[in-house]
C-alpha positions in Angstrom: 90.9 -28.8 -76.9 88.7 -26.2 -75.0 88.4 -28.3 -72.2 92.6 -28.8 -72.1 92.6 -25.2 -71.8 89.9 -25.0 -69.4 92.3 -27.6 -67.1 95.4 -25.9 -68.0 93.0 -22.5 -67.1 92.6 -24.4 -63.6 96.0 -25.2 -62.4 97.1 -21.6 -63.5 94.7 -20.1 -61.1 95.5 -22.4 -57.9 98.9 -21.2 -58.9 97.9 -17.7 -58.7 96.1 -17.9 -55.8 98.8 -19.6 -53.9 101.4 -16.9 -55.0 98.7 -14.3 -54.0 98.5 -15.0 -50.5 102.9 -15.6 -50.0 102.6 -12.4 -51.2 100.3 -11.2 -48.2 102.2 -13.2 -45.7 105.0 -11.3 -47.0 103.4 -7.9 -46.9 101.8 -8.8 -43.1 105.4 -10.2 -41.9 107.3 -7.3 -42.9 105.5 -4.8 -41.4 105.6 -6.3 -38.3 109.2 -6.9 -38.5 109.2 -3.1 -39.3 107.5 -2.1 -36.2 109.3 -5.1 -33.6 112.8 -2.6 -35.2 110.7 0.7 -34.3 109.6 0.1 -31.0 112.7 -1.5 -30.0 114.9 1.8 -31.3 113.0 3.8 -28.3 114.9 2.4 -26.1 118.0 3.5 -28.0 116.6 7.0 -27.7 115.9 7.1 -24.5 119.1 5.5 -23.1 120.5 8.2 -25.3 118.9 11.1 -23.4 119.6 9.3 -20.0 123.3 9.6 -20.8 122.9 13.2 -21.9 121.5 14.2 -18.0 123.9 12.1 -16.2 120.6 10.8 -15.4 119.2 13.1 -13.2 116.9 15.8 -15.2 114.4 12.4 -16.3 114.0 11.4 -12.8 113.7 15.3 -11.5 111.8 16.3 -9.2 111.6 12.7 -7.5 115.7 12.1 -7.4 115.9 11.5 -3.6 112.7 9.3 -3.7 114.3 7.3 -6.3 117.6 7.0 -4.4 115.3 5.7 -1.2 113.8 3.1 -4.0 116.8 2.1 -4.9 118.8 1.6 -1.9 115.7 -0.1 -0.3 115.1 -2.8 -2.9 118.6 -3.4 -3.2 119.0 -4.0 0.6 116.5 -6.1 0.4 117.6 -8.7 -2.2 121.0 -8.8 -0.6 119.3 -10.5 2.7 119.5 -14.6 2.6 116.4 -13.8 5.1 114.5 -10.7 4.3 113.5 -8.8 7.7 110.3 -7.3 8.0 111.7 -4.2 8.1 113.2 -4.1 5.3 110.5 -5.5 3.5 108.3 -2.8 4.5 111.2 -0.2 3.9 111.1 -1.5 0.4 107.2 -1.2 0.5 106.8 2.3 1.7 109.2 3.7 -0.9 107.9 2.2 -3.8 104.5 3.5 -2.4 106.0 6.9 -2.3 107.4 7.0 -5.8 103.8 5.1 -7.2 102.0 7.8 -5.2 104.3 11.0 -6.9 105.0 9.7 -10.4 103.0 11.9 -12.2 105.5 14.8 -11.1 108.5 13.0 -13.0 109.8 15.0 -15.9 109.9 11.5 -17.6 106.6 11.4 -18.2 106.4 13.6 -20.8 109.7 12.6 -22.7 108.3 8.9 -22.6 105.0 10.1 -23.8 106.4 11.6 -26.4 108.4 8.9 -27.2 105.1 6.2 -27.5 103.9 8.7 -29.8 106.6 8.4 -32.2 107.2 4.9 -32.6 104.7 3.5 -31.8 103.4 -0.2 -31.0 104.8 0.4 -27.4 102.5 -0.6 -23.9 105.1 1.1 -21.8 108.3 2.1 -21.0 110.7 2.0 -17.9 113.7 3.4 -16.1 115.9 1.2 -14.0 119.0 3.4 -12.0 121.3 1.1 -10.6 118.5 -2.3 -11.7 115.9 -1.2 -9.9 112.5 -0.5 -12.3 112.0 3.1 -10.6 110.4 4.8 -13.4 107.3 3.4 -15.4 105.2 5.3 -18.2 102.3 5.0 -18.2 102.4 4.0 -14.6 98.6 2.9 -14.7 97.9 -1.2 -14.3 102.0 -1.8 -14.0 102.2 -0.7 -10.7 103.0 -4.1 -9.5 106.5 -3.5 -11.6 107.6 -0.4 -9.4 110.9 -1.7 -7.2 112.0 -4.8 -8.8 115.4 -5.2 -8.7 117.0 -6.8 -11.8 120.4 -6.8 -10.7 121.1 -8.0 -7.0 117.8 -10.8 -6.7 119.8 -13.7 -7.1 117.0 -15.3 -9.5 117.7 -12.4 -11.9 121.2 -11.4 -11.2 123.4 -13.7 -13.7 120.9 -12.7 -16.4 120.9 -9.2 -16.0 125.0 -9.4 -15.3 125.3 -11.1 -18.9 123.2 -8.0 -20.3 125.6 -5.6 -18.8 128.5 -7.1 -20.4 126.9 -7.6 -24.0 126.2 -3.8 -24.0 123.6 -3.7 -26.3 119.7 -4.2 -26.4 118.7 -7.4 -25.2 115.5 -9.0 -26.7 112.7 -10.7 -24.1 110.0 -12.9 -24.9 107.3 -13.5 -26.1 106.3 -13.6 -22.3 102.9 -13.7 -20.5 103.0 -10.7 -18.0 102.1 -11.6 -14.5 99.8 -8.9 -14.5 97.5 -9.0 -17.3 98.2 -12.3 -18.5 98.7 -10.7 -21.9 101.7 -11.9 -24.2 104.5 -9.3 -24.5 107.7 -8.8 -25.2 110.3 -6.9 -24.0 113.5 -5.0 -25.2 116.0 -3.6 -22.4 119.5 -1.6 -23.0 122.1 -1.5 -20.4 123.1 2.0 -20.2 126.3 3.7 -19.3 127.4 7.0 -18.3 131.1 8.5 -19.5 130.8 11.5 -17.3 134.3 11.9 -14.8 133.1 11.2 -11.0 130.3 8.9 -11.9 130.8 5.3 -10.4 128.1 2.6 -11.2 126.1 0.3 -9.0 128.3 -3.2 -9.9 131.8 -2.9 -9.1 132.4 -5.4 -12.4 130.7 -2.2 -14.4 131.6 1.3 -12.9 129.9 3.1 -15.7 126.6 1.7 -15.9 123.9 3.3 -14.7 121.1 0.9 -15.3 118.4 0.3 -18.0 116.0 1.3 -20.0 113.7 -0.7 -21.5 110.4 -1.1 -23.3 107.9 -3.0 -23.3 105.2 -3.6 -25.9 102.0 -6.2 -25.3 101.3 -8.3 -28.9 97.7 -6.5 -29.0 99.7 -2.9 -29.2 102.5 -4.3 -31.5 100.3 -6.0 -34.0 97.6 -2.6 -34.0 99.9 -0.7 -35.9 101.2 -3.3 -38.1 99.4 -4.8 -41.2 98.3 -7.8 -39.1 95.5 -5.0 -37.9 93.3 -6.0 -41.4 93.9 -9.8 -41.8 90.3 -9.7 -41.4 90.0 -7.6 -44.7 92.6 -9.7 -46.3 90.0 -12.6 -46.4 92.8 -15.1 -44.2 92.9 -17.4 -41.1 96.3 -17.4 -39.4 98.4 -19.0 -37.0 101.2 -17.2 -35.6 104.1 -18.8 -33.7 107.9 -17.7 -32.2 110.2 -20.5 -32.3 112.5 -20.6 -29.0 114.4 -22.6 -27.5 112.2 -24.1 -25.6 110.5 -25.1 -28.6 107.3 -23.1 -30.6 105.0 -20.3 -28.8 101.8 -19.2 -29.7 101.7 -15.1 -30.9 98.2 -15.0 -32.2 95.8 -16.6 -34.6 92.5 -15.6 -36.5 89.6 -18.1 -37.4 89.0 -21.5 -35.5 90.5 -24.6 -35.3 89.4 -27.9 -34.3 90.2 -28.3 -30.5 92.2 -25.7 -30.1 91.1 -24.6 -26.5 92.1 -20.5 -25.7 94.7 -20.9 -23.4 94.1 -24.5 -23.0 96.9 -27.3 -23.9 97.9 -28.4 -26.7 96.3 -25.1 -28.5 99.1 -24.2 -30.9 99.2 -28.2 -31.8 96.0 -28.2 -32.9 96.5 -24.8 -34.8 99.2 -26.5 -36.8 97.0 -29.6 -37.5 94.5 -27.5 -38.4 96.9 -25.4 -40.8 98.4 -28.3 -42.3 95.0 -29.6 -43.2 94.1 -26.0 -44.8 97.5 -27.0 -46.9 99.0 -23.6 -45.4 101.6 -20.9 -47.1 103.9 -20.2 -44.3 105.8 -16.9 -44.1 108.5 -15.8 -41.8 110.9 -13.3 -40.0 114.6 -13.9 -38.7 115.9 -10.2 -37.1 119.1 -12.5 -35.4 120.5 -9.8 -33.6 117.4 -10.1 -31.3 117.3 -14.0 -31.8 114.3 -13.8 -32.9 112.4 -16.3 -35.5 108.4 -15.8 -36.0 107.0 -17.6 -38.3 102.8 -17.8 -39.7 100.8 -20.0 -41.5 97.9 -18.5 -43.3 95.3 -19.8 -45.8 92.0 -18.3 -47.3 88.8 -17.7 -45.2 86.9 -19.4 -47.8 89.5 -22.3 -48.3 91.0 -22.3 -51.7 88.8 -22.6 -54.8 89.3 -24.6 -57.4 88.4 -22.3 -60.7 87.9 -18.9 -61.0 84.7 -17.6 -61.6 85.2 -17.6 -65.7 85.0 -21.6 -65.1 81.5 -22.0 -65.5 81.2 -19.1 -67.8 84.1 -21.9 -69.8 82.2 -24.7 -69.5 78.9 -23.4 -70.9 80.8 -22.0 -73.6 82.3 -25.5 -74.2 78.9 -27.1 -74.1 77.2 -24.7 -76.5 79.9 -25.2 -79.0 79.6 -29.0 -78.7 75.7 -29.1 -79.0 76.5 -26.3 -82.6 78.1 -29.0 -83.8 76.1 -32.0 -83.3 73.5 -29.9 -84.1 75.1 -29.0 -87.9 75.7 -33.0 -88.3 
C-alpha cells in the first residue's frame, strides 16, 4: 500500500512540475508581450507630438538641412539611372544632417521617450519618407537618407502603410548593420493643419513616419526573459511568419545547432522535442504577430521529489519491523 502511494506520490509530482514551468512560460511570455505593446506605443506618442508642431519645432534648428535631405534622396530614387551628381547631392546632405544632429530638438524628446518605455534601440523621423531624424544617431548612421516612399523596391510597401493608417509591425529582421535581430514598428503620420499638402499626391495630409526600432537584446532586457537563467530553464524561441518559423533567441545547447549556421532552429526543435518541451505562446494580431517558446528544466525533469527516498526507506524499515516481529 505505501508503495501505491509512493507511485501515485510520483505521477503527482511530474504533474506538478510540468504545470510549474506552463506557469513560467506564461509569466516569461507575457511580459514580453507587455513590453512588444510598450515600446510600440512610443511611436504613437511621438507621431502625436509631430502632428502637434506641424512638424517643424522636432526637427528645429536643422529644418532647411532636412528639406535639402529630403528633396535630395527623393530626386535620387525618382532617376531610372542615378547621376553622379545626384548621388553625391544625396551624399553631402545626409553628411550635413549626420554631422549637426546633435543640435535637433528631437533629441531630447526621443530621449525622453526611451526612457519611458523602454526596450527601445532607437527611434526615427521620416518627413515626406525620408529617415531624416535618428536617436541615438550613433552606429545607425548608415540609416540617415533612405527613402521609404519613392525607391521603387520600397514604394508599394510603404504606399500600403499609408493607406492602413495605423502602426505597421516589421520583423523579426536582421539589421544590415549590426547583424542583430530586431524589429520594427512604423506609423504613418498625418497633419490636419489648413495649408499643409503632403509629399504623395494619393495622401495630401501625410507627412511621413515615425517609427521605432527595438534590437531583441534591448526588448528582451527589460522583460522577464532577462532571468531565465534564474528560473532554472533552456529555451527555444521562435516567430512564426509567413515565410515559415524564425529564430528569436534560445538558452542552453542543442545538438548541432550551429550559431547562425543552417538548419539551427531545426535542430532547436529536435532538441526540444526530445527534452519533451511545454510550449507557450503570444498572438497580439493586430501586429500579426505569433511567437511562440519551448522551454524545459536545466536539469531535465526528475522523476520524484526529494521525499522519494526519504519514502522508500520509510517503506523498507516498516517491511524489515515486520518480518522482524514474525
Amino acid at each position: 500500500h505505501s508503495a501505491y502511494r509512493t507511485y501515485r506520490s510520483d505521477l503527482a509530482f511530474r504533474e506538478v512540475q510540468r504545470a510549474e514551468l506552463a506557469a513560467t512560460g506564461a509569466q516569461i511570455m507575457q511580459g514580453i508581450e507587455r513590453q512588444i505593446r510598450s515600446s510600440v506605443s512610443a511611436v504613437n506618442a511621438l507621431a502625436a507630438l509631430v502632428e502637434l508642431d506641424l512638424g517643424q519645432k522636432l526637427l528645429s534648428p536643422l529644418n532647411a538641412e532636412v528639406q535639402a535631405l529630403v528633396d535630395t534622396a527623393q530626386a535620387l530614387s525618382r532617376m531610372e539611372e542615378p547621376s553622379q551628381e545626384a548621388i553625391d547631392a544625396k551624399a553631402a546632405a545626409a553628411f550635413e544632417m549626420i554631422a549637426n544632429a546633435s543640435k535637433l530638438r528631437f533629441n531630447s524628446v526621443a530621449s525622453a521617450l526611451l526612457k519611458s518605455y523602454r526596450g527601445i534601440s532607437n527611434l526615427q523621423l521620416a518627413p515626406g519618407g525620408v529617415v531624416s531624424a535618428i536617436y541615438p544617431l550613433a552606429g545607425n548612421e548608415g540609416a540617415m537618407g533612405h527613402d521609404l516612399v519613392h525607391d521603387p523596391a520600397r514604394r508599394a510597401g510603404a504606399l500600403k502603410t499609408i493607406e492602413q493608417n495605423g502602426v505597421v509591425f516589421i520583423g523579426p529582421i536582421t539589421l544590415i548593420q549590426s547583424g542583430q535581430r530586431a524589429i520594427i514598428a512604423r506609423k504613418p503620420t498625418n497633419i490636419l493643419s489648413p495649408g499643409f499638402v503632403g509629399g504623395v499626391s494619393e495622401f495630401p495630409t501625410w507627412w511621413g513616419f515615425t517609427t521605432m526600432l527595438a534590437t531583441l537584446d534591448d526588448l528582451f532586457k527589460v522583460t522577464p526573459l532577462a532571468y531565465a537563467e534564474q528560473y532554472g530553464i533552456d529555451f527555444v524561441m521562435y516567430a512564426i511568419t509567413a515565410n515559415g518559423p524564425s529564430l528569436l533567441d534560445t538558452m542552453g545547447s542543442a545538438p548541432g545547432a550551429t550559431p547562425g549556421g543552417k538548419g539551427e532552429l531545426q535542430a532547436w526543435l529536435a532538441h526540444a522535442e526530445a527534452q519533451r518541451a511545454i510550449k507557450v505562446e503570444i498572438d497580439i494580431r493586430e501586429f500579426n504577430l505569433h511567437w511562440e517558446m519551448q522551454l524545459w528544466p536545466q536539469r531535465g525533469w526528475q522523476d520524484h521529489d526529494e521525499r522519494f527516498y526519504l519514502q522508500i526507506a520509510l517503506c523498507i524499515l516498516f517491511g524489515l519491523g515486520g518480518l522482524l516481529r514474525l
